[in-house]
PyMOL CGO cylinders between C-alpha atoms (Angstrom):
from pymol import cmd
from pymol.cgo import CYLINDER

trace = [
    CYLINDER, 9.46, -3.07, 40.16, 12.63, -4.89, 40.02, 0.3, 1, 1, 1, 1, 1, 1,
    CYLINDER, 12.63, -4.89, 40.02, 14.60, -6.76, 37.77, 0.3, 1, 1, 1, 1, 1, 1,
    CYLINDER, 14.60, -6.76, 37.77, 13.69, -10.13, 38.69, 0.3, 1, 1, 1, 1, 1, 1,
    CYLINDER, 13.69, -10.13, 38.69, 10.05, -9.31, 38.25, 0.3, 1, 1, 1, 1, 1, 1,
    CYLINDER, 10.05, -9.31, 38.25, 10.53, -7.04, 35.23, 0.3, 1, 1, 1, 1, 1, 1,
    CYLINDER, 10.53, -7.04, 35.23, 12.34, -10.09, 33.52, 0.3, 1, 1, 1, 1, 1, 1,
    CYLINDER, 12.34, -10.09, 33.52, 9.68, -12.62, 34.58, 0.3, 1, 1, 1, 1, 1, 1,
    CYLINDER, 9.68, -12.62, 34.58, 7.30, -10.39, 32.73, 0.3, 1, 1, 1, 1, 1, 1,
    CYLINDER, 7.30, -10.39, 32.73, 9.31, -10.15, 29.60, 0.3, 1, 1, 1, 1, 1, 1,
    CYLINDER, 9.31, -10.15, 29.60, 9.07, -13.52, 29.56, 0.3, 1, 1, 1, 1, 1, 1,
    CYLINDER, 9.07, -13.52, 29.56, 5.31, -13.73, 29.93, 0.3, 1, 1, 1, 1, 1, 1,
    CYLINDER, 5.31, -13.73, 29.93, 4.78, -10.88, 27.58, 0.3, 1, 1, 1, 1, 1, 1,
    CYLINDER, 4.78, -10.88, 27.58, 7.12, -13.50, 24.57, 0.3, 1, 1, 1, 1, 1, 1,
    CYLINDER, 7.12, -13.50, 24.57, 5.20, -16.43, 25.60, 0.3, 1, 1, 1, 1, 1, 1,
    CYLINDER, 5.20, -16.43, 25.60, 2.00, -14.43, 24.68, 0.3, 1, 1, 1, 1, 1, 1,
    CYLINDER, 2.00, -14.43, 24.68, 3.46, -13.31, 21.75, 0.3, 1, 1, 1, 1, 1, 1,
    CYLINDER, 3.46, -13.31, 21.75, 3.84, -16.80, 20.26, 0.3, 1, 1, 1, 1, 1, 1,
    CYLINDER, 3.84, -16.80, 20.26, 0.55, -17.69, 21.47, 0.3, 1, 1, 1, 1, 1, 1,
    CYLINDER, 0.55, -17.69, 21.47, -0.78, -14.74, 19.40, 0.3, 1, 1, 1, 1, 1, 1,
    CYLINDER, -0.78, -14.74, 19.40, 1.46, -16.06, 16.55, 0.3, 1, 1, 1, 1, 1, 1,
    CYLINDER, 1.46, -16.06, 16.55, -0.04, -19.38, 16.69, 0.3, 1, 1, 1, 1, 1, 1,
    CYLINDER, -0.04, -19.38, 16.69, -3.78, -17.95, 17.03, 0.3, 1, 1, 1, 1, 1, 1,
    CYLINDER, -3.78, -17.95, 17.03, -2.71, -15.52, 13.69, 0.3, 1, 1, 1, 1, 1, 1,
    CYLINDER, -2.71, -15.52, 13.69, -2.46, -18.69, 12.00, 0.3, 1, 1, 1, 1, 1, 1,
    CYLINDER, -2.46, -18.69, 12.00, -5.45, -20.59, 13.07, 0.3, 1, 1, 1, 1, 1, 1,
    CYLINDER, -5.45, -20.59, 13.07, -7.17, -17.50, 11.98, 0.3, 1, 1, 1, 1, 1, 1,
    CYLINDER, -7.17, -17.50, 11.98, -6.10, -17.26, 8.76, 0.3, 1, 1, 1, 1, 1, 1,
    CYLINDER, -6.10, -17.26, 8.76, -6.29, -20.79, 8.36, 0.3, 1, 1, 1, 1, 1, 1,
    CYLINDER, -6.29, -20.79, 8.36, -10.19, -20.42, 9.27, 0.3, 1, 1, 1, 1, 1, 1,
    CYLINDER, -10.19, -20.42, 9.27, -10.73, -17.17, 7.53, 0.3, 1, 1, 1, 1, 1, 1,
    CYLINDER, -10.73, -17.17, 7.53, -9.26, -19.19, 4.03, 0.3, 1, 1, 1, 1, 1, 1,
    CYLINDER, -9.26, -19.19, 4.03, -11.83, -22.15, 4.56, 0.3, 1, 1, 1, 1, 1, 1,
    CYLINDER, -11.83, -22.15, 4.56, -14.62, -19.17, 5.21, 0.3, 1, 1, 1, 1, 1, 1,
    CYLINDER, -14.62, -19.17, 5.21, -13.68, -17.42, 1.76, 0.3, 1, 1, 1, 1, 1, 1,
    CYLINDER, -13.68, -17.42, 1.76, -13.32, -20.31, -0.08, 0.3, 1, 1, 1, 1, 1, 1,
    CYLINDER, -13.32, -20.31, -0.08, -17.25, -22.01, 1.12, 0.3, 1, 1, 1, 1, 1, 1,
    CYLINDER, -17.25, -22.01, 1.12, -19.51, -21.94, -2.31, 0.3, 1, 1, 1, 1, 1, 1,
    CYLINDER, -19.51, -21.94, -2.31, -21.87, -19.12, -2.51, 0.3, 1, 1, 1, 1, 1, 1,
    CYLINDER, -21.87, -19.12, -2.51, -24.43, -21.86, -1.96, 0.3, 1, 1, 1, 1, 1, 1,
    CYLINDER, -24.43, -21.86, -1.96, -23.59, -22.71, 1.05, 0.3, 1, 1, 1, 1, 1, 1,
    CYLINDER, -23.59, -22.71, 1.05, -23.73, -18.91, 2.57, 0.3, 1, 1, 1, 1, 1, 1,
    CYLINDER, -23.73, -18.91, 2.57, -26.74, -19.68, 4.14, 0.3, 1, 1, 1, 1, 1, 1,
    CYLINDER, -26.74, -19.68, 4.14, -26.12, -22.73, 6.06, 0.3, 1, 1, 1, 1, 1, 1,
    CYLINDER, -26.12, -22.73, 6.06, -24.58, -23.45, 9.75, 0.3, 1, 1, 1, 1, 1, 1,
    CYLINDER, -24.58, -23.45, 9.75, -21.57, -24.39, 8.60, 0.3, 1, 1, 1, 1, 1, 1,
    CYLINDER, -21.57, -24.39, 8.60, -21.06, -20.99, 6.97, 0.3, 1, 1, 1, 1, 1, 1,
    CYLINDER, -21.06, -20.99, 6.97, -22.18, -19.52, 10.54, 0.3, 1, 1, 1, 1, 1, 1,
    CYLINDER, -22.18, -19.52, 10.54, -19.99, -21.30, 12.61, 0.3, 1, 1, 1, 1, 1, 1,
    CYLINDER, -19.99, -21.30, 12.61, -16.76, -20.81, 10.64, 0.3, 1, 1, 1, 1, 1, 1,
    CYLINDER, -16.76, -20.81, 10.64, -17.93, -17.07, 10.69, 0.3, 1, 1, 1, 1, 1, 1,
    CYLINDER, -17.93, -17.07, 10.69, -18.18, -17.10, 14.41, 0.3, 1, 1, 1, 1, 1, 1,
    CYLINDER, -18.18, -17.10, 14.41, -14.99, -18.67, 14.78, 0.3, 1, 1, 1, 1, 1, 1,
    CYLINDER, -14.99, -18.67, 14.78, -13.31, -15.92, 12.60, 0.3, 1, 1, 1, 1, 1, 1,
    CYLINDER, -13.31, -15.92, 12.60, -14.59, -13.55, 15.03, 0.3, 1, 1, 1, 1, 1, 1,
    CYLINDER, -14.59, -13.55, 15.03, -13.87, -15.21, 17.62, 0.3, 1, 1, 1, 1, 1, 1,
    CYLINDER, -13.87, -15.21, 17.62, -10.22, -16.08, 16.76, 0.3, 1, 1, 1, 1, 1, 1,
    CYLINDER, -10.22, -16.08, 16.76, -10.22, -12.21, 15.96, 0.3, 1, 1, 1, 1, 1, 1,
    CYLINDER, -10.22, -12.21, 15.96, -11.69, -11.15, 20.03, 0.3, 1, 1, 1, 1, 1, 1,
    CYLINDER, -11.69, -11.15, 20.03, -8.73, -13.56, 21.02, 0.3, 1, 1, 1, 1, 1, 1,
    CYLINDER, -8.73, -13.56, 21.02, -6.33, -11.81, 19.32, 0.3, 1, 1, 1, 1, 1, 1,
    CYLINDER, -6.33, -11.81, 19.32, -7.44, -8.34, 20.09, 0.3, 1, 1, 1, 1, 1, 1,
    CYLINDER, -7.44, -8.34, 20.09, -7.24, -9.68, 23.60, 0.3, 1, 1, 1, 1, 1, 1,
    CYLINDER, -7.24, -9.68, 23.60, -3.49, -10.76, 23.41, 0.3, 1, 1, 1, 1, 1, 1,
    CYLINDER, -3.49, -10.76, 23.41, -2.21, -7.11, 22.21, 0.3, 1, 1, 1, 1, 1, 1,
    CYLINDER, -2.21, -7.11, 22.21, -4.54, -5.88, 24.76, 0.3, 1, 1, 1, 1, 1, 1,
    CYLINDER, -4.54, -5.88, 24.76, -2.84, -7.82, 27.42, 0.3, 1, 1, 1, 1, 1, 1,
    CYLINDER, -2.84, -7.82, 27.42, 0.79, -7.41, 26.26, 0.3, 1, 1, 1, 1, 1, 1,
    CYLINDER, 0.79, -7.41, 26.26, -0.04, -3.61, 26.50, 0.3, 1, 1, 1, 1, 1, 1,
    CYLINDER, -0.04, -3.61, 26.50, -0.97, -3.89, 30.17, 0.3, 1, 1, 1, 1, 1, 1,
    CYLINDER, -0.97, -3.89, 30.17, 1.68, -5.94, 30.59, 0.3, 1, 1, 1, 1, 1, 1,
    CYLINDER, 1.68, -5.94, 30.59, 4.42, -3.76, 29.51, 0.3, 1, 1, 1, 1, 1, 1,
    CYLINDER, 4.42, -3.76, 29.51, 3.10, -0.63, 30.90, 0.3, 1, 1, 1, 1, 1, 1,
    CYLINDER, 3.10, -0.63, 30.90, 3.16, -2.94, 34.17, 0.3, 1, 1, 1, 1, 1, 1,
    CYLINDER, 3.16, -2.94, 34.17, 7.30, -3.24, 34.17, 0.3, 1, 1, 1, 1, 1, 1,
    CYLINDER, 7.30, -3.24, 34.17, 7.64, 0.27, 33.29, 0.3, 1, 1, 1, 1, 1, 1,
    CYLINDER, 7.64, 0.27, 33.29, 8.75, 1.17, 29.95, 0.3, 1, 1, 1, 1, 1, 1,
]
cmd.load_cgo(trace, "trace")
C-alpha cells in the first residue's frame, strides 16, 4: 500500500476514533439515566428500552475498535 492510501486511512481510522468518543459518551450518558431509574420502575418499558440502548450503544462501540483493528492491520503496521 502506499503512502497516499496509508494516510487516507489514518485519517479514517481518527475520524472513527472521535465517533467512538462521542458514542462513549452517549453511553455513559444512557447507562447514568439506567442506574439512576427507581427500583419501581425496573419492570416497565422504559427500563427495557434504556437497557437495550445500553447494549446497543455497547455493540456500536465494540464495532468501532473492531473496525479500527481491521483498519490498521489494512495499512500495514
Amino acid at each position: 500500500m502506499n503512502k497516499a492510501r496509508r494516510s487516507w486511512i489514518e485519517s479514517v481510522i481518527n475520524d472513527l476514533c472521535e465517533i467512538q468518543g462521542e458514542i462513549e459518551e452517549i453511553h455513559c450518558e444512557e447507562q447514568d439515566a439506567l442506574d439512576n431509574i427507581p427500583d419501581s420502575f425496573s419492570e416497565t418499558e422504559r427500563y427495557y428500552t434504556a437497557s437495550e440502548a445500553v447494549d446497543n450503544l455497547d455493540s456500536a462501540i465494540c464495532s468501532i475498535e473492531e473496525l479500527i483493528d481491521y483498519l490498521t492491520e489494512a495499512k500495514g503496521e
